[in-house]
NUDREN-815339 format. One record per atom (N, C-alpha, C): residue number from 1; residue in one letter; y, x, z. Coordinates in steps of 0.001 Angstrom, whole numbers, plus 524288, in hexadecimal, padded with zeros to 5 digits. Example, Ala and Ser with C-alpha at 12.3 -4.5 7.8 and 13.67 -1.06 7.14 Angstrom:
+-------+------+-------+-------+-------+
! margu ! banu !    py !    px !    pz !
+-------+------+-------+-------+-------+
!     1 !    a ! 7E9C6 ! 83386 ! 81E78 !
!     1 !    a ! 7EE6C ! 8300C ! 81E78 !
!     1 !    a ! 7F31C ! 83390 ! 81E78 !
!     2 !    s ! 7F736 ! 83232 ! 81BA8 !
!     2 !    s ! 7FBDC ! 83566 ! 81BE4 !
!     2 !    s ! 8001E ! 83264 ! 81EBE !
+-------+------+-------+-------+-------+
//
This chain:
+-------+------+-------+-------+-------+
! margu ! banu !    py !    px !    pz !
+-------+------+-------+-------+-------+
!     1 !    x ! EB4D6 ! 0AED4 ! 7641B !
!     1 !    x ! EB71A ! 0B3CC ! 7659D !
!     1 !    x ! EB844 ! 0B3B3 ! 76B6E !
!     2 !    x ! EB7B0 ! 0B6C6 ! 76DB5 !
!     2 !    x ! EB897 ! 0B8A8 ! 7742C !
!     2 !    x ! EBC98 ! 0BB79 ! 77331 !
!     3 !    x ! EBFE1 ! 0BA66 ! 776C3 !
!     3 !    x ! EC640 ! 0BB9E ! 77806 !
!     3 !    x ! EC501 ! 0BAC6 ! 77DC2 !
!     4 !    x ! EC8C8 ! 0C188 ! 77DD3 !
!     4 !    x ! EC909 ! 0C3DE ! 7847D !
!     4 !    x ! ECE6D ! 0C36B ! 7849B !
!     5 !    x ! ED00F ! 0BFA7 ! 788E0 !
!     5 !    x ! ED6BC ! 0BE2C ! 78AF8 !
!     5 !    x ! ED75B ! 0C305 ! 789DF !
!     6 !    x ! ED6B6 ! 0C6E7 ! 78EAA !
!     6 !    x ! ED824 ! 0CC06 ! 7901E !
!     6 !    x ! EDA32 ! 0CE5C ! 78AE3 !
!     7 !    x ! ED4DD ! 0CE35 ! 787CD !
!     7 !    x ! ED72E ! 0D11C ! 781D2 !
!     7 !    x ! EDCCE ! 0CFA9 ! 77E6B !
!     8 !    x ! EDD47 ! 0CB7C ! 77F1E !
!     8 !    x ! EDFD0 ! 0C869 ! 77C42 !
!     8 !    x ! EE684 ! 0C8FF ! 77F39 !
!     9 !    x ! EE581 ! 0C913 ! 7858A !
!     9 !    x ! EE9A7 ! 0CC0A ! 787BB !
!     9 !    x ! EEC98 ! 0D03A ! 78627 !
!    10 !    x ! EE752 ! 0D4AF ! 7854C !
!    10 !    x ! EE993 ! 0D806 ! 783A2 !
!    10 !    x ! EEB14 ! 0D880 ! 77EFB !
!    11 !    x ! EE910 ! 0D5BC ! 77C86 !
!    11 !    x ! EEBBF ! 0D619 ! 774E9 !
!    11 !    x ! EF04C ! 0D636 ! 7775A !
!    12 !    x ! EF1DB ! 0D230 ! 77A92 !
!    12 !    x ! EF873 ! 0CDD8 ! 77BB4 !
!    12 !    x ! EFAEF ! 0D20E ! 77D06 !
!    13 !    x ! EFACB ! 0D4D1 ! 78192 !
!    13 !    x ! EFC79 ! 0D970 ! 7842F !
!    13 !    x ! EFDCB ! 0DE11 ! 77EB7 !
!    14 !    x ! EF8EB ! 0E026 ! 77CE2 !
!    14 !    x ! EFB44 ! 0E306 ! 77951 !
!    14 !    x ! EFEC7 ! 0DFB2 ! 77433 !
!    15 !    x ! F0067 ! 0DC0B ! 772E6 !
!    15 !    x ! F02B2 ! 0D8B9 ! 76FE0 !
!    15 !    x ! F0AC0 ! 0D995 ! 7720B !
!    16 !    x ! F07D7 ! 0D7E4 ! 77956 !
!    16 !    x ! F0C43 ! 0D847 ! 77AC3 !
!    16 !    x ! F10AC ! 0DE6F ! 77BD5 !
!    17 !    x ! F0E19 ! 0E3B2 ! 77CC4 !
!    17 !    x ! F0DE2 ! 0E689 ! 77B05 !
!    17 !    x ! F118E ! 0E9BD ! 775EB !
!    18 !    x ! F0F80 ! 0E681 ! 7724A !
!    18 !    x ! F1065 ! 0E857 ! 76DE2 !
!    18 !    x ! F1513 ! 0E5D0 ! 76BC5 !
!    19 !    x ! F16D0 ! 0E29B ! 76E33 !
!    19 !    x ! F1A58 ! 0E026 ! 76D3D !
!    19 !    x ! F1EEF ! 0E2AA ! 76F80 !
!    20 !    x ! F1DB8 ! 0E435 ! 773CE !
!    20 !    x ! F214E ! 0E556 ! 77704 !
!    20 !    x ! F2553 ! 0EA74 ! 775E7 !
!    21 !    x ! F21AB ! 0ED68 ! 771F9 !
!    21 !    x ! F2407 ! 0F0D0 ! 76FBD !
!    21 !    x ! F294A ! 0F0EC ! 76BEE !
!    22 !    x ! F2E11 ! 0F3E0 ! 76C41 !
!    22 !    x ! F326B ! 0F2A2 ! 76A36 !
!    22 !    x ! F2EAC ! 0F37D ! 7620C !
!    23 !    x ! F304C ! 0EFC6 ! 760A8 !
!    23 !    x ! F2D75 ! 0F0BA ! 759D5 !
!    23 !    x ! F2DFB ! 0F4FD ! 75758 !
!    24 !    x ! F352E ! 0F860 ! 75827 !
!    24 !    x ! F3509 ! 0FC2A ! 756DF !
!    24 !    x ! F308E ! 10195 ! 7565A !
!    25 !    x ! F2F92 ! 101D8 ! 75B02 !
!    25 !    x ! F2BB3 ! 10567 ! 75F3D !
!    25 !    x ! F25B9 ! 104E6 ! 75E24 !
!    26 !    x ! F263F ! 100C7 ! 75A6B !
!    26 !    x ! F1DB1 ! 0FEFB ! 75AA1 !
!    26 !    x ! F1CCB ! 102E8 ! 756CD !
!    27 !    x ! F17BF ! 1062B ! 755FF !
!    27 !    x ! F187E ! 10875 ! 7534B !
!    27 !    x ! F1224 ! 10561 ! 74FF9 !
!    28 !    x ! F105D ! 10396 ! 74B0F !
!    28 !    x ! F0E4C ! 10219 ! 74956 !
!    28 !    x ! F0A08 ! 1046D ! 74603 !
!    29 !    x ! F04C9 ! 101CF ! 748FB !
!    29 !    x ! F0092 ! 1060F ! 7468E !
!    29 !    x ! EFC83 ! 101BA ! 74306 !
!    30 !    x ! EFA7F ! 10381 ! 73F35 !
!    30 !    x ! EF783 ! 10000 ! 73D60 !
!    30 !    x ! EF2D1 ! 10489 ! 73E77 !
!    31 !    x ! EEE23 ! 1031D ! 74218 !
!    31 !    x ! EE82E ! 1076A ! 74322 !
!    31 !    x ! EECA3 ! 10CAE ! 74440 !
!    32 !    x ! EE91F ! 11011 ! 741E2 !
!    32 !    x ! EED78 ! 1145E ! 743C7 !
!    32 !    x ! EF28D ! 116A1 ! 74168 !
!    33 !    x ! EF474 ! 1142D ! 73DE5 !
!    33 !    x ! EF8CF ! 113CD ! 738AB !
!    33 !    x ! EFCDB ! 11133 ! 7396B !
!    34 !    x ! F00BF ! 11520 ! 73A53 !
!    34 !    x ! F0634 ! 113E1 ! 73C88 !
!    34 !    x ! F088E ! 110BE ! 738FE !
!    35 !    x ! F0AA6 ! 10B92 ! 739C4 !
!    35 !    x ! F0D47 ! 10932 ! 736C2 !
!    35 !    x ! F1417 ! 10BBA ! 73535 !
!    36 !    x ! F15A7 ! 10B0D ! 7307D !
!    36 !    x ! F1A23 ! 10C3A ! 73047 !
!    36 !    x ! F1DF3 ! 107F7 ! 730BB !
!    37 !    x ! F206F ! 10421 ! 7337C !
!    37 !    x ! F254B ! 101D5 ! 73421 !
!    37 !    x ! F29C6 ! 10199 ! 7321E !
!    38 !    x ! F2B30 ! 1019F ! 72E81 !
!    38 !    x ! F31BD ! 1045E ! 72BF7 !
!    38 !    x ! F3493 ! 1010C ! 7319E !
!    39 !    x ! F3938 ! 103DA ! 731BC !
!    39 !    x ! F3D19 ! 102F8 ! 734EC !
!    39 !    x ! F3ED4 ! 0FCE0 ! 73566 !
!    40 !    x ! F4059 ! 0FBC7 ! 73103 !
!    40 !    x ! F43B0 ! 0F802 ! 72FDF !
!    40 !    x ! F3F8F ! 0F386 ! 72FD3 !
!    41 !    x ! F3AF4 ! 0F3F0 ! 72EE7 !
!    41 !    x ! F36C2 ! 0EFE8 ! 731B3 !
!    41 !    x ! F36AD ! 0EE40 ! 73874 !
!    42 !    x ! F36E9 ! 0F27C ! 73A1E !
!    42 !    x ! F387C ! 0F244 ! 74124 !
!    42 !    x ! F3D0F ! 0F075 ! 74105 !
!    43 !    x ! F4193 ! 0F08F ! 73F1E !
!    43 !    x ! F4579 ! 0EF15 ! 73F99 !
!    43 !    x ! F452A ! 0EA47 ! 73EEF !
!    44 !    x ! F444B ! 0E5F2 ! 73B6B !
!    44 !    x ! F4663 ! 0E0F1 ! 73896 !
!    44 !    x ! F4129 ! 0DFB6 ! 73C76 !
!    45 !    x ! F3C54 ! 0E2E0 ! 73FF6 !
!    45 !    x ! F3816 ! 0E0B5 ! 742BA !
!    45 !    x ! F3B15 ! 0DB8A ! 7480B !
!    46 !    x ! F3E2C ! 0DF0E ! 74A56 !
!    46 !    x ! F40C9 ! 0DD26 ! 74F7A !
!    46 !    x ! F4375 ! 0D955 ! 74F21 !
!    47 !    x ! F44E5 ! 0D8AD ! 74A9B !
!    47 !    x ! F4864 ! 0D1E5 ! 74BA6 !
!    47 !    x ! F442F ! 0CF60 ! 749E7 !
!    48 !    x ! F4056 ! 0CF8C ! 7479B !
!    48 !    x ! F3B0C ! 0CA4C ! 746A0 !
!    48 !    x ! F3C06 ! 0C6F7 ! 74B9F !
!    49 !    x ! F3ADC ! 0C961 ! 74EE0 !
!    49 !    x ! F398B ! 0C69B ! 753D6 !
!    49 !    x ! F3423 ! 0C5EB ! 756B9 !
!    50 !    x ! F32C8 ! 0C96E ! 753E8 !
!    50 !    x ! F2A97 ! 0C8D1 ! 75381 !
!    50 !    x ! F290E ! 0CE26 ! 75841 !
!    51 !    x ! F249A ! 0CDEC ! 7588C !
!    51 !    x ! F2215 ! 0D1E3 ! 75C36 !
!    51 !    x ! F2096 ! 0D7B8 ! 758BA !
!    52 !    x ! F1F29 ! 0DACE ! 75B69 !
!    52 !    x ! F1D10 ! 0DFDB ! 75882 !
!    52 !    x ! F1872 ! 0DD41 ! 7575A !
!    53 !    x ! F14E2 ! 0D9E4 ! 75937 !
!    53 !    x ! F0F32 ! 0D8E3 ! 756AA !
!    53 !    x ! F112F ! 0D5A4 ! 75345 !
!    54 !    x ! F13AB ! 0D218 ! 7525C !
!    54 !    x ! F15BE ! 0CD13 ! 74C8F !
!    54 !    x ! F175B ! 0D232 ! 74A80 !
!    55 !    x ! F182E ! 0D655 ! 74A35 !
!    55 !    x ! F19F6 ! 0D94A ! 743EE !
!    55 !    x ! F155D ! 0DA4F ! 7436C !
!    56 !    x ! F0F26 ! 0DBD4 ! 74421 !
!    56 !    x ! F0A99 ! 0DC91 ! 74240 !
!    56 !    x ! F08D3 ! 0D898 ! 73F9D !
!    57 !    x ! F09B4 ! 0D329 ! 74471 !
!    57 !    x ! F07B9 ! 0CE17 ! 741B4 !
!    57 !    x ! F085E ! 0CB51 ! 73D45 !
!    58 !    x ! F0E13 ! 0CC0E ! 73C22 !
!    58 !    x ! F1142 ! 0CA96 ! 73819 !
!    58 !    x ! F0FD3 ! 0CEF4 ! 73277 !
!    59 !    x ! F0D2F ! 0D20C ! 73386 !
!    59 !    x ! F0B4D ! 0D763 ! 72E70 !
!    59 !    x ! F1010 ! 0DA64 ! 72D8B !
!    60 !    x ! F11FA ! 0DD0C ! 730E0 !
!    60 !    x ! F1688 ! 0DF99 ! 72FF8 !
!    60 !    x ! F160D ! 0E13D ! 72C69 !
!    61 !    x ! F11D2 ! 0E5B4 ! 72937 !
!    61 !    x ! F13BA ! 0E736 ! 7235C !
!    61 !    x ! F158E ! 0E2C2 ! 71FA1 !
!    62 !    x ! F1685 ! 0DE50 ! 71F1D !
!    62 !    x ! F1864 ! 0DB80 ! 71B27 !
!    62 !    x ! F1CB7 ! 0DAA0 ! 71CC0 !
!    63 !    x ! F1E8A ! 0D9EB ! 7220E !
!    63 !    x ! F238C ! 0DC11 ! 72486 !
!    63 !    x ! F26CB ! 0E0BB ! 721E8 !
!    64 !    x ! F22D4 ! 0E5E6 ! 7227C !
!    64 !    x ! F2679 ! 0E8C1 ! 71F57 !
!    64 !    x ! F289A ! 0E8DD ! 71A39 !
!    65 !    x ! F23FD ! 0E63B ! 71859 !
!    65 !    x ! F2512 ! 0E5F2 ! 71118 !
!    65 !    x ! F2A9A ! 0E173 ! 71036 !
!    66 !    x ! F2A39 ! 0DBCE ! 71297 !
!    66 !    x ! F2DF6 ! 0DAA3 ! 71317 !
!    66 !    x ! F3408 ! 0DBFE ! 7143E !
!    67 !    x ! F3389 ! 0DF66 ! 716A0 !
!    67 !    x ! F3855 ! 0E325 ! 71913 !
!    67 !    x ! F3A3A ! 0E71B ! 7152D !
!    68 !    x ! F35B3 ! 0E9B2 ! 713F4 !
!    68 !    x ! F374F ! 0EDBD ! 7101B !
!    68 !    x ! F3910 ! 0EBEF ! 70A0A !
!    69 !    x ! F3740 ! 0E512 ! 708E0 !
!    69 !    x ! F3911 ! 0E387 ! 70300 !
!    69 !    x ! F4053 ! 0E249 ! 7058D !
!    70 !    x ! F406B ! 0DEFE ! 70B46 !
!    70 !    x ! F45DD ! 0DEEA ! 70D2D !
!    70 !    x ! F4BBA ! 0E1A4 ! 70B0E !
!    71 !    x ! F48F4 ! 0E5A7 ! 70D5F !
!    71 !    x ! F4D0E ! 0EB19 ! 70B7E !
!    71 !    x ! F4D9D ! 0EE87 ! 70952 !
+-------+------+-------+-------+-------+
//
């Protein structure tokens, strides 16, 4: 496989980016299909300690299901 630094920069850049965003505020699209978030998922999100990209990585929907047997 051929790997362009440059490209790979920019993944980083947009990575960094996306992070940078307060979690509240991201608004989440899967293609063109607005994800729905319940509240209280963003909420219990911010003390993880993780990035806005580790909640994709991690499969946030099993995140929610977990949350929602919670309470």
């Amino acid at each position: 496989m051929k790997v362009d630094i440059n490209y790979v920069k920019h993944l980083l850049s947009e990575i960094d980016r996306i992070n940078e965003i307060p979690f509240n505020e991201v608004e989440w699209f899967e293609g063109d299909r607005k994800l729905d978030i319940p509240q209280k998922v963003k909420d219990r999100w911010r003390f993880v300690g993780m990035t806005n990209c580790s909640f994709v990585e991690v499969d946030f929907m099993n995140c929610i299901t977990i949350i929602d047997k919670i309470d």
